[in-house]
PAGUGU-728071 format. One line per 3 residues: number of its first residue (from 1); for each residue x, z, y of N, C-alpha, C. Coordinates in Angstrom, 3 decimals, decimal comma. Layout:
NUM) X Z Y X Z Y X Z Y ~ ...
***
This chain:
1) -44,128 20,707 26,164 -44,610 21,086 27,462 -45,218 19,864 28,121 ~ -46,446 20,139 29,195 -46,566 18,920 29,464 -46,832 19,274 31,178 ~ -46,760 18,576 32,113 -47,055 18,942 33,401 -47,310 17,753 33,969
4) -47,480 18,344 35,656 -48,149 17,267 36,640 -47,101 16,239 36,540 ~ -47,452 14,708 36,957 -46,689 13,958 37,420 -45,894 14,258 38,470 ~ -46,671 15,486 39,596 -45,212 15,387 40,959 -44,348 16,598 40,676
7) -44,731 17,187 39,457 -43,497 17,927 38,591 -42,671 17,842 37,902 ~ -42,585 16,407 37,403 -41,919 15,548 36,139 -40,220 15,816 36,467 ~ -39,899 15,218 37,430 -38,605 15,027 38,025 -37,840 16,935 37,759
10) -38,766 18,002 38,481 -37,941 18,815 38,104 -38,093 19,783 37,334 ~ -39,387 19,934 36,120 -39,325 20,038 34,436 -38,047 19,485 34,187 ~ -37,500 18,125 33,822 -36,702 17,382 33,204 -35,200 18,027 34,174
13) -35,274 18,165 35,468 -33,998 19,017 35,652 -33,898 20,070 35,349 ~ -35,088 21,006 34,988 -35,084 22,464 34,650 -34,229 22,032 33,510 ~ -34,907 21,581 32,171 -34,947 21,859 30,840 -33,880 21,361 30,345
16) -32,861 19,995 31,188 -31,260 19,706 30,972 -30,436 20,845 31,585 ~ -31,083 21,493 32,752 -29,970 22,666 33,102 -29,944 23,538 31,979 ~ -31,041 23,619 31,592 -31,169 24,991 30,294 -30,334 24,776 29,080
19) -30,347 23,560 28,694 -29,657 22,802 27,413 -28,789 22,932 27,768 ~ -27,895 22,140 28,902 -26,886 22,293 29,498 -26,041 23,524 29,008 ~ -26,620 24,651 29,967 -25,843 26,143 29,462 -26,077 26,862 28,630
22) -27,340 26,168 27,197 -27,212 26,870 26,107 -25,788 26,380 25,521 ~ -25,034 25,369 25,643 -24,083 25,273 24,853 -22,923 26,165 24,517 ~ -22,818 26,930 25,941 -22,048 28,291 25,519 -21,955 28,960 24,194
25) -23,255 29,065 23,868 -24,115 30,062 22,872 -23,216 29,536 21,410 ~ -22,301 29,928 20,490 -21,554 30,131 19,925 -22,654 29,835 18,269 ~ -23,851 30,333 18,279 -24,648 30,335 17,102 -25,727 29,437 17,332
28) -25,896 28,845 18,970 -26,931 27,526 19,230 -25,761 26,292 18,427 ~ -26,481 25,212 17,688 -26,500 24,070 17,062 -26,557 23,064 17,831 ~ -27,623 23,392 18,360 -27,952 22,099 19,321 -28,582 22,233 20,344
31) -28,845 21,778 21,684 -30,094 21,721 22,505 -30,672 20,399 23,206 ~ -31,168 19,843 22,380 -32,135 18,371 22,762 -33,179 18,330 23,548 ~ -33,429 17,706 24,679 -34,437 17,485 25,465 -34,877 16,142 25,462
34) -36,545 15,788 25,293 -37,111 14,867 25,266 -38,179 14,803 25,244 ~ -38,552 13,321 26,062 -39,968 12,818 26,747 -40,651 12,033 25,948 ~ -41,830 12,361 26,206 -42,811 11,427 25,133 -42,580 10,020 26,180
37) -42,756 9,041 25,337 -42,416 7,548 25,654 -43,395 6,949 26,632 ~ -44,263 7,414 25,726 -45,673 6,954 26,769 -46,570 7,736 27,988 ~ -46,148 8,920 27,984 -46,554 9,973 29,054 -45,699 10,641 29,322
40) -44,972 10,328 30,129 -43,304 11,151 30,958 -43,962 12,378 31,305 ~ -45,052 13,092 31,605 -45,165 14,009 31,934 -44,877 15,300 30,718 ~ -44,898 14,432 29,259 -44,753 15,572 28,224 -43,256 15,633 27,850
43) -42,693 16,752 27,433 -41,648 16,937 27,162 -41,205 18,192 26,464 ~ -39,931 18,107 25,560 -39,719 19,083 24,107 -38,303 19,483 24,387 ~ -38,067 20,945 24,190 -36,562 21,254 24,362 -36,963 21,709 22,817
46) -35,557 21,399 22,482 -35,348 21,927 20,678 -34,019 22,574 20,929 ~ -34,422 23,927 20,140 -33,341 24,372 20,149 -32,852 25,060 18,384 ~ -31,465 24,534 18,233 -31,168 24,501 17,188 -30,046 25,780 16,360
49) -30,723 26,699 15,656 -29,640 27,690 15,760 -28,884 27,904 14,271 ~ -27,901 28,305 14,270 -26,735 28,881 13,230 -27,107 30,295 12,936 ~ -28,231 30,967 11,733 -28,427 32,112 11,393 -29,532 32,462 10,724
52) -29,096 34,055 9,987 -30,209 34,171 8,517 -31,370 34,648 9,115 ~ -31,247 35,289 10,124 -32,619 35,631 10,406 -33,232 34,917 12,098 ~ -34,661 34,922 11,067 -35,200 34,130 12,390 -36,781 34,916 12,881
55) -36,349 35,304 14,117 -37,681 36,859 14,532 -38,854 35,916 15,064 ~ -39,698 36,141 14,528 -41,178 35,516 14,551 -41,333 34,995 15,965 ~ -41,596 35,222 16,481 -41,382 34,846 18,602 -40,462 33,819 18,838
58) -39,606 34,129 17,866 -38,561 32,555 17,910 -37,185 33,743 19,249 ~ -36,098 32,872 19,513 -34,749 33,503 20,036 -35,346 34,390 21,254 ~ -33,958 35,274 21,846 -34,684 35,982 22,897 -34,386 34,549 24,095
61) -33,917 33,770 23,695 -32,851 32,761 24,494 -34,878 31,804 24,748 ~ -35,062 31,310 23,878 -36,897 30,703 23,855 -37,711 31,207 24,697 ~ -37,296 32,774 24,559 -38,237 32,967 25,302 -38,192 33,369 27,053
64) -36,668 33,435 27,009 -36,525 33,735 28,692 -36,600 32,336 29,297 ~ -36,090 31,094 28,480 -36,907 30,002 28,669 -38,391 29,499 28,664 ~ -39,335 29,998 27,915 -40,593 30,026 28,677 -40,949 30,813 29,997
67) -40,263 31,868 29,938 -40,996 32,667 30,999 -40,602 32,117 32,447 ~ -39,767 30,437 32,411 -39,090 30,094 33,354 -40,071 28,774 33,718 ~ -40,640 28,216 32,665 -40,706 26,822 32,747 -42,992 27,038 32,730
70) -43,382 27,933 32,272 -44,495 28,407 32,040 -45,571 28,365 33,515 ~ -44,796 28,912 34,032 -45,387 28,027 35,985 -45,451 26,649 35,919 ~ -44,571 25,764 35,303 -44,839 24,251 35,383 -45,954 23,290 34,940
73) -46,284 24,129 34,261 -47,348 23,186 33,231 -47,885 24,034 31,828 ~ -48,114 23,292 31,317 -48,704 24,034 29,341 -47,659 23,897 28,407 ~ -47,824 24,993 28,227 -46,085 25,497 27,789 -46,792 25,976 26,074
76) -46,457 25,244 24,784 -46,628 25,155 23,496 -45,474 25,928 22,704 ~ -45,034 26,977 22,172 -43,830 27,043 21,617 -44,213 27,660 19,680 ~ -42,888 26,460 19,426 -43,151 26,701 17,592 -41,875 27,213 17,568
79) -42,032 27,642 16,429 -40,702 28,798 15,347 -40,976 27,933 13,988 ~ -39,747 27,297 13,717 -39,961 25,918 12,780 -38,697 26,440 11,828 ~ -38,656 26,679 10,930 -37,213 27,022 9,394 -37,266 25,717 8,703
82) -36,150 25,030 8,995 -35,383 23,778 8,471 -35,286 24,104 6,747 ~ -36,021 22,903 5,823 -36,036 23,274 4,577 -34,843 22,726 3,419 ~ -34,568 20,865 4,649 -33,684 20,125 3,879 -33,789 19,477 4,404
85) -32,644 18,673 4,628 -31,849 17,845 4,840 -32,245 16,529 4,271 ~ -32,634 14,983 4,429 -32,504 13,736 3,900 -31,510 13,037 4,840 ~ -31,299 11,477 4,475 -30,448 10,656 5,352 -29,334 10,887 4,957
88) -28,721 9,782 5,815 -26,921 9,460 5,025 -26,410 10,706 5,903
***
């Protein structure tokens, strides 16, 4: 996602509240939020899930999260299947 600079501050509180209370979610893995280094205005929620099937649109959880954050700025979303694993 990327937005205005005088939106930065609360994108980045939206998208930790969201992470925040995906942790409930029993079959979410993970929920990571992060800023590109060099342009604070861009920023990536990943969300990481436990399950065999994965519906093209990506979770219903993705998407009630765009339909939240989509007023803020340019809102990009991928549906990515983890192939393997490297690293210790």
């Amino acid at each position: 996602m990327r937005t205005q600079p005088r939106r930065e501050k609360k994108v980045m509180d939206l998208l930790l509240e969201a992470a925040e209370s995906l942790t409930r979610n029993k079959r979410l893995e993970s929920a990571r939020v992060f800023s590109h280094e060099s342009a604070p205005v861009g920023f990536s929620l990943i969300l990481t899930w436990d399950t065999e099937s994965i519906p093209i649109q990506g979770s219903e959880t993705s998407m009630l999260i765009l339909d939240g954050v989509k007023t803020l700025g340019l809102v990009d979303h991928t549906v990515l299947v983890e192939r393997g694993r490297g690293g210790k």
